[in-house]
N, C-alpha and C positions, 0 to 999 in steps of 0.2 A: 149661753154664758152671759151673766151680768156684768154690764158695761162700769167701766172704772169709776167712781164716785170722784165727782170736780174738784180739781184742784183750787183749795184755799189759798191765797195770798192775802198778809198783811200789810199796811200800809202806816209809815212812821215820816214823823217830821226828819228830814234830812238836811236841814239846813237852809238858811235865810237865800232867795234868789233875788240877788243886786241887779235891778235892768241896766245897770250901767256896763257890769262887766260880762251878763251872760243875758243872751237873745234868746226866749221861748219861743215854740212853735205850739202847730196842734198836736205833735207828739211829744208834749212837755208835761209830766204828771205832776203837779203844782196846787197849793193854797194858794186861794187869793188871788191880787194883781188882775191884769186885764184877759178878757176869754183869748186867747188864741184859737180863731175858727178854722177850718179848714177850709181850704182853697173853692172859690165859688159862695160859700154861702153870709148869709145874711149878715151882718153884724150890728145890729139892734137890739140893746141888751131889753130884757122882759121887765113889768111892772109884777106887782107886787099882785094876788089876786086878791085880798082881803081890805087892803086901800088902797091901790094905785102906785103909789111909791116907785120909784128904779129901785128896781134887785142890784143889788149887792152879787158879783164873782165867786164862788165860796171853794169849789172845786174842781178842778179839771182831769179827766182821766184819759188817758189814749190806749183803750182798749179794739184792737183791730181784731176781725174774726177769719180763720184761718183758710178757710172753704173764701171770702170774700177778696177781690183784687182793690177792693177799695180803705184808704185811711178812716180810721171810726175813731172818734174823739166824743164823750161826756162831759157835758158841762152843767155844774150845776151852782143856782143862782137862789139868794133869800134877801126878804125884807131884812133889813137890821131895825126898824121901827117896834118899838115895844109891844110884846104881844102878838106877833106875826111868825117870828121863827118854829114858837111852838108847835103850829097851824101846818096844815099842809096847804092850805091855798096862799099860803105867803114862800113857798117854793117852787121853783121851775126846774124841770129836770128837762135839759136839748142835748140832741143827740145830732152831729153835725157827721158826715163823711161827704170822701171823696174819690177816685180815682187816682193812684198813684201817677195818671198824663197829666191828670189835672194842672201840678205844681207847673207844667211845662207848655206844651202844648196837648191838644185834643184830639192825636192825629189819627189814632187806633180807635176804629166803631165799638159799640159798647151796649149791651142789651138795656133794653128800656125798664127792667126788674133785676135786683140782683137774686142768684136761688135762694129756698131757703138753707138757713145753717144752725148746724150743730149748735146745742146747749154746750157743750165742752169744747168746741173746738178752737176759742179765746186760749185757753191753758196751753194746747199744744203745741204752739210755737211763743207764747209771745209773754209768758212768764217774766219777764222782765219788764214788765211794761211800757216796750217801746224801742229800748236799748237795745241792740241787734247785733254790736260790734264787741269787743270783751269784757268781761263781767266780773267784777272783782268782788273776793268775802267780805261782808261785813257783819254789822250787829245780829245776834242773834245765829252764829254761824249758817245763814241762809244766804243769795245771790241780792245783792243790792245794786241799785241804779249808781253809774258813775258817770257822777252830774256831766261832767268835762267831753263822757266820751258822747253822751246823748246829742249836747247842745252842738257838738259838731258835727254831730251825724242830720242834725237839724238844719243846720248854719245852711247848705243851699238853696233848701225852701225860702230860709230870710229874704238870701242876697237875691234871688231869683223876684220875691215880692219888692224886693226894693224900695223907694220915697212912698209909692200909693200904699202900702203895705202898714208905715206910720203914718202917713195921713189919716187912715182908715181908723187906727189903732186911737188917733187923737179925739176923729168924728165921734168915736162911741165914748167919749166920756162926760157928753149931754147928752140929754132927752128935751130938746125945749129950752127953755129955760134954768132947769134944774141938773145938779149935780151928780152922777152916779155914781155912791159912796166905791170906792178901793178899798180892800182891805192886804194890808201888807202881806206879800205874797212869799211861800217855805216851799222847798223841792219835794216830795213823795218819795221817800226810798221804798223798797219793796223786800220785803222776805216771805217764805212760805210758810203754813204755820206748822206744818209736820218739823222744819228744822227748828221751831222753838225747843224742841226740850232737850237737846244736846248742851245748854248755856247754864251752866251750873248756878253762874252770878244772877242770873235772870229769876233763875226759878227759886234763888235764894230769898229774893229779893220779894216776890211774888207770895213764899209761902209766910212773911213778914205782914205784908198786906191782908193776907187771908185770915192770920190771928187776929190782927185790928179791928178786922170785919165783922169776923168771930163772937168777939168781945160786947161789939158795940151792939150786933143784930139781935146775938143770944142764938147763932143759930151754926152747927159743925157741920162748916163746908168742907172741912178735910176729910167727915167721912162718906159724903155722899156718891163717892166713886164706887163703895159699897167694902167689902171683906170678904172672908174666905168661906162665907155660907152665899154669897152673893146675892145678902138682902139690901144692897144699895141703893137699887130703885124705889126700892119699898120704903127705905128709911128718909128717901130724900121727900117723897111724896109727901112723908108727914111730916116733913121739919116744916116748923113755920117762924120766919123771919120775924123780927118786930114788927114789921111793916105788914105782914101779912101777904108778903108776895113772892111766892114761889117761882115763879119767873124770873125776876129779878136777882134771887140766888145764883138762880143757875147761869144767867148772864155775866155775873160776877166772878162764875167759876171759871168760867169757859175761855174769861180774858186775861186770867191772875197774872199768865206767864209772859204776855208780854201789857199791862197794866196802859203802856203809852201811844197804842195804838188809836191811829187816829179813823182806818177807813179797813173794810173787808171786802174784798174781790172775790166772791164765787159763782157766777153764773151758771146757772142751773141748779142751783145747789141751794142750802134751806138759809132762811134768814135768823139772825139770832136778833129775839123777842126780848125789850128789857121789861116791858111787863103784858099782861096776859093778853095776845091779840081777839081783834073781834072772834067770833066762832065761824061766820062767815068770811073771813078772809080772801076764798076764793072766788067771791065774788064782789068782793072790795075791789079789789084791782081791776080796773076795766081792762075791756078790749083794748088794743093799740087804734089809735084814733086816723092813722092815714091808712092802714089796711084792711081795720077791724077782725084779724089775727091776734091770739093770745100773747099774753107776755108772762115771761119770765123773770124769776129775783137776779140780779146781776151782782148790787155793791150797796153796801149800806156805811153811814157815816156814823162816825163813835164818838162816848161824851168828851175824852180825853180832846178833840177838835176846838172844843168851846175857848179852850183857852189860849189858843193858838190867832183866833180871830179879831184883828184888831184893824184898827183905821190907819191906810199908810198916811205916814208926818206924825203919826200920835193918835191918841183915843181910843177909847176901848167903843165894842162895840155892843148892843145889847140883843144878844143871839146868843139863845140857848135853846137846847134840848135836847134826848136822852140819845134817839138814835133816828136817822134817815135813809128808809129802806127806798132802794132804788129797783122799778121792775118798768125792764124795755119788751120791745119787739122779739117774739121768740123767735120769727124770719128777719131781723134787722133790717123791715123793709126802706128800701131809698128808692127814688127813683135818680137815674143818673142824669147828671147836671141840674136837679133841680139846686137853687139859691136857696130855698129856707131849710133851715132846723128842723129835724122833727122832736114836736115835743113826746116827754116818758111819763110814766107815772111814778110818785113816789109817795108813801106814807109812811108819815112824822107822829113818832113817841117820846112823849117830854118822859125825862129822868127824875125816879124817884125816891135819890137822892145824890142828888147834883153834886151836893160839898164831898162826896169821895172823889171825886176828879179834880180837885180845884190842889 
């Protein structure tokens, strides 16, 4: 019997996070603002790999896996320096956990490996990303995060970190001498993409965009789902965009219905290509570098993000690119109580053409 195919979640701006009136954790799924690590480990934000530079906070995701007793938190960091975003060596992808004692004490022993786990067993519990308490509908009539109920579900990890906790938070915002850019930081609401197409507004809205597209490309994306000879395949393989990239249609297609999506969660599950990946792909992706066990696609970042990226007090910030494919540990190896990060792999596809998102 063939195993369930991984549940997609999408990922939208949910609104502005004030640190004044709401405390993030590392189970806080957030733009921007400062990392929230989890408990024990490092907090030394990364340079840049292509010049040096402090990375920039860009995303944080608290994806925990179901099979593991421990907190697992994604953070991922970019140069905003011109030319670097594009790049994959101007992105750090860290993968911080912890032990649910952690937050408290240590008192329960704890294997020096955690086992391995499931490609899917992220989806099984924890679809909500985080949010454990109740779930109220939102956009998109799918399950969306309620900022109010997470950050209280959070609040004792805060109050338990306490003054070292901002101290700590304050320490990481040098390297040296030098400043590490913030970028104003937006909540991640979450819906699944199966419940996108019950939103009549949505898909009104989407199939508006797809004529636009249409028009401009020279190229019918409304028939590429195929007809009632079910030459669809066939006909989409020879459409050719203006652009010349069949990839990039089809990424087009795939996002119409929700257009504002900023991030994709499917672990295990295939990455969507905005244009033609290498051939050897599977061997693009290295090994996981503290176990030398393979990795897996997890989450990928969307162009719709770009405009969301901005310098907190003002400023825009100059980061761009099409999409940033995230691929971790397929055993989420950690060892317990270590203090560092581990780093993921991730590779970066500049968009081509950027002004449909803008």
């Amino acid at each position: 019997m063939a195993s369930p195919a991984p549940l997609s979640l999408i990922g939208v701006c949910d609104g502005e996070l004030d640190p004044e009136t709401h405390r993030s954790s590392h189970r806080t799924n957030k733009v921007g603002g400062l990392p929230d690590w989890a408990p024990t480990t490092s907090r030394q934000p990364p340079r840049c790999g292509r010049c040096g530079a402090p990375s920039a906070h860009v995303v944080q995701v608290y994806c925990p896996l179901e099979a593991s007793p421990s907190h697992r938190t994604l953070h991922l960091f970019a140069c905003p320096a011109p030319g670097c975003g594009g790049r994959a060596e101007g992105w750090t992808v860290l993968r911080s956990q912890s032990l649910e004692a952690a937050a408290g004490t240590h008192s329960r022993p704890a294997p020096a490996q955690e086992p391995p786990l499931s490609a899917t067993d992220w989806c099984d519990t924890a679809d909500d990303w985080g949010t454990e308490e109740e779930e109220e509908e939102g956009w998109g009539g799918g399950v969306m995060k309620d900022r109010q109920v997470q950050e209280e579900a959070a609040a004792p990890e805060v109050e338990a970190a306490g003054e070292t906790d901002v101290s700590s938070r304050l320490q990481g915002l040098s390297l040296g001498e030098e400043d590490v850019p913030v970028l104003r930081p937006f909540f991640i609401g979450v819906v699944e993409e199966s419940d996108l197409s019950g939103e009549e507004d949505e898909l009104r809205h989407a199939r508006q965009l797809l004529k636009e597209y249409e028009r401009r490309e020279g190229v019918a994306v409304a028939e590429l789902e195929g007809g009632e000879d079910g030459g669809g395949q066939e006909k989409y393989e020879k459409t050719k965009a203006r652009h010349g990239d069949a990839t990039f249609s089809k990424f087009m297609k795939k996002i119409s219905r929700c257009p504002q999506q900023i991030l994709r969660y499917c672990r295990g599950g295939k990455p969507l290509f905005i244009s033609e990946p290498p051939s050897n792909m599977a061997h693009v992706v290295s090994a996981c570098g503290s176990c030398g066990g393979s990795r897996t696609f997890e989450l990928q970042l969307m162009p719709a993000l770009v405009s969301l990226l901005q310098r907190s007090g003002g400023g825009e910030v100059e980061l761009e690119f099409g999409t940033v494919l995230v691929y971790t540990c397929a055993n989420s190896c950690w060892t317990t109580g270590s203090g560092s990060a581990v780093e993921e792999f991730c590779f970066v596809q500049t968009d081509p053409d950027q002004q449909l998102f803008k």
